[in-house]
C-alpha positions in Angstrom: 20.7 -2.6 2.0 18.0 -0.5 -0.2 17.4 -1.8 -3.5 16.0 -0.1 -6.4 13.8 2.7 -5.8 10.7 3.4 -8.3 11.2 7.9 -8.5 9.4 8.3 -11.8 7.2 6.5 -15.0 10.6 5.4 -16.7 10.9 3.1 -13.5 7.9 1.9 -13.5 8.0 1.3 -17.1 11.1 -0.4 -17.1 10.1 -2.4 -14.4 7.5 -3.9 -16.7 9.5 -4.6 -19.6 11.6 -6.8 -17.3 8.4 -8.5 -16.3 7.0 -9.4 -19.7 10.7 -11.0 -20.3 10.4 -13.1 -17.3 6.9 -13.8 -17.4 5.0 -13.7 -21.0 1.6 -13.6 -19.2 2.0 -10.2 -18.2 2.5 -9.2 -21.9 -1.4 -8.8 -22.6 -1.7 -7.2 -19.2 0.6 -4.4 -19.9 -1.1 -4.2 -23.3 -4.4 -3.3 -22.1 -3.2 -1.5 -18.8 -0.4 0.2 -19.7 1.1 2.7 -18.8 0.9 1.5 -15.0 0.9 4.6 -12.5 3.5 5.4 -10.6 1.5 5.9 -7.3 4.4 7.7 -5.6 2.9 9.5 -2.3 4.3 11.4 0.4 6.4 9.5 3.3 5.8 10.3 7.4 3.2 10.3 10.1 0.4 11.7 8.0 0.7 9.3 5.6 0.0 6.4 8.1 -2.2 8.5 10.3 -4.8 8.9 6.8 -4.5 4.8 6.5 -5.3 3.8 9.8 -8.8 6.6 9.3 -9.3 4.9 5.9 -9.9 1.5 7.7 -13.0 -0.6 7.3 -14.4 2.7 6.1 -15.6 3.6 2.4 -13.7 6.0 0.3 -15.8 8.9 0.8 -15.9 8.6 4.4 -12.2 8.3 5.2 -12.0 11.3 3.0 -14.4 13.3 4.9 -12.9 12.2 7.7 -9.6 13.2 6.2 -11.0 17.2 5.6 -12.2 17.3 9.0 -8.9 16.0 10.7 -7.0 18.8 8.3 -9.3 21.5 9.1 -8.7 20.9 13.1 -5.0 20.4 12.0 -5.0 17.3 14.4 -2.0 15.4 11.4 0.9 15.3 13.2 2.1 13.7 16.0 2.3 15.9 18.8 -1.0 17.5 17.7 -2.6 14.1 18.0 -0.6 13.5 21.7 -2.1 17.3 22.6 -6.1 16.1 21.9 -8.6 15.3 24.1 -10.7 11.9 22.9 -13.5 14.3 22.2 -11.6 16.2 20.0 -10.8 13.1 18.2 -14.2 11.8 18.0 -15.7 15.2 17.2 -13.7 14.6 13.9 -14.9 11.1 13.2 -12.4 8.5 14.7 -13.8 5.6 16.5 -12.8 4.6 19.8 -10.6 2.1 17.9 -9.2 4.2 15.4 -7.9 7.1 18.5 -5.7 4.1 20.1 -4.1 3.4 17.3 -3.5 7.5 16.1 -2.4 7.6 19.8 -0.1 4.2 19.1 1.8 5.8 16.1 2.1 9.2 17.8 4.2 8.0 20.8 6.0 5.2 18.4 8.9 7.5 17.6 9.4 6.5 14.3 11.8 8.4 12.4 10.2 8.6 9.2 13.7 9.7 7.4 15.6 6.9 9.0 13.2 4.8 7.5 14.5 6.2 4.3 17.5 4.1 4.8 16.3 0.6 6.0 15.9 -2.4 3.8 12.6 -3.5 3.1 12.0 -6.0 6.1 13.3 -3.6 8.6 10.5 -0.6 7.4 8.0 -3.3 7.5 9.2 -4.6 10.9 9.2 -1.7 12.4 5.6 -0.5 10.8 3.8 -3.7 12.2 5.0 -3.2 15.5 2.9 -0.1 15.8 -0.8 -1.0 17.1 -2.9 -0.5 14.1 -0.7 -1.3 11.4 -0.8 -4.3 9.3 1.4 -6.3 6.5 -0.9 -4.4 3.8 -0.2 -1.3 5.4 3.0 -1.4 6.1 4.1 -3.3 2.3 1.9 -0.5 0.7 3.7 2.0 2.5 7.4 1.1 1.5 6.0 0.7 -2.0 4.2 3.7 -2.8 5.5 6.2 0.0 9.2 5.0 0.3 9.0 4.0 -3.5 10.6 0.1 -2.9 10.6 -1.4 -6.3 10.9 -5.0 -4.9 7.7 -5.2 -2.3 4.7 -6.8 -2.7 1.2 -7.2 -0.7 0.4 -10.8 -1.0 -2.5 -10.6 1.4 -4.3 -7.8 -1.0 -7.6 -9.6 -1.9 -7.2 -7.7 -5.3 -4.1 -9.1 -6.2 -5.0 -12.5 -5.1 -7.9 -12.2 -7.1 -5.6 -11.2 -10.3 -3.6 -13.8 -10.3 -6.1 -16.7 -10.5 -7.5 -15.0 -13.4 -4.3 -14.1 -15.1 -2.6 -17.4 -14.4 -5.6 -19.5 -14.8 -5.5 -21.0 -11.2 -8.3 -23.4 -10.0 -9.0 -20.6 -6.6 -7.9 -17.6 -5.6 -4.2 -18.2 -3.7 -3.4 -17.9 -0.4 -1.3 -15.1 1.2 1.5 -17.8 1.4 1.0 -19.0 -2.2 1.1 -15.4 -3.7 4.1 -14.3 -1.5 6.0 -17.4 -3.3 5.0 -17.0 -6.7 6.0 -13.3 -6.2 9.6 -14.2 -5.6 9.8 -15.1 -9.1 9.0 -11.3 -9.8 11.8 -9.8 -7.7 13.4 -7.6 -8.5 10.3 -5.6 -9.6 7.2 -7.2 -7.7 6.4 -3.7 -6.8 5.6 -3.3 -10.5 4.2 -6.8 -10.5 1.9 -5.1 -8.1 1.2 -2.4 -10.1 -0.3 -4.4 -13.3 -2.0 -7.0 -11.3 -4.0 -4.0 -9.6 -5.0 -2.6 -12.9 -5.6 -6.0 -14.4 -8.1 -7.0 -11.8 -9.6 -3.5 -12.7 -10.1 -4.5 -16.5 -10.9 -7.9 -15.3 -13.7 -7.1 -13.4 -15.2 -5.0 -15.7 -15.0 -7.1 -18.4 -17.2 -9.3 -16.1 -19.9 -7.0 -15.4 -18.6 -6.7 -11.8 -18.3 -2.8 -10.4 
């Protein structure tokens, strides 16, 4: 069954209102980060394709990367099937990176289908494709598919959020986030959303950049 699904900023925003009424500690969160974005992207191949480049590479590089992969046209699937390994590494992708484009090419994932499943089965059947992690997959069905009830426990951002927000002796644990999390379901896609802007006001509040 698909639950709620975040389309537009009254979502998100009513999201949060739930989340201050079941947890008062977001209230000064949402009053110095508000309004949260609504981070809504595009679904499909070339949404995962321009995650897996983005991998243990800085911003500008993925992006560059990015260009140079839309200038060749080398996005889609059969495009990426059709290329020679030079072709991919004349564009920038690791030896690595190519096995794991190749990986989600021939994974025949129906990206509309995916529409359609519940949460755990689009994140099932993301992680099954070399390549793709819990991060990518949860942030996927969150901003792509637009899940209002998925979070990314193992985000070192969010992590870090918490302990400052809740006051927690050390950063928790993948397994320690995911549980306190279930106390923000419905909407812990929206939880997601002001602990990732809190950590940005945190940080810089702490001279950290």
């Amino acid at each position: 069954m698909v639950g709620r699904i975040i389309e537009t900023d009254a979502c998100v925003a009513e999201g949060a209102a739930w989340l201050i009424a079941q947890e008062p500690r977001f209230a000064p969160v949402l009053e110095q980060c508000a309004p949260l974005p609504l981070r809504r992207r595009a679904d499909g191949f070339a949404q995962l394709l321009s995650a897996i480049v983005s991998q243990q590479v800085s911003t500008a590089s993925a992006a560059a990367i990015w260009k140079r992969m839309q200038d060749a046209r080398l996005t889609g699937p059969r495009k990426i099937q059709w290329a020679s390994d030079d072709d991919l590494r004349a564009v920038g992708l690791s030896r690595q990176k190519i096995r794991y484009a190749r990986a989600l090419a021939e994974a025949g994932i129906n990206y509309a289908d995916l529409r359609g499943l519940p949460d755990d089965a689009v994140i099932s059947t993301l992680v099954a494709v070399p390549g793709i992690g819990p991060w990518t997959a949860e942030v996927y069905a969150m901003f792509s598919l637009g899940r209002a009830d998925v979070f990314a426990p193992g985000d070192l951002a969010l992590q870090e959020a918490a302990r400052i927000l809740f006051e927690l002796p050390e950063r928790p644990s993948e397994k320690a986030l995911r549980q306190m999390a279930e106390d923000w379901s419905p909407w812990r896609s929206v939880a997601a959303r002001a602990l990732w802007a809190y950590y940005r006001v945190a940080k810089d509040r702490e001279g950290i950049r």
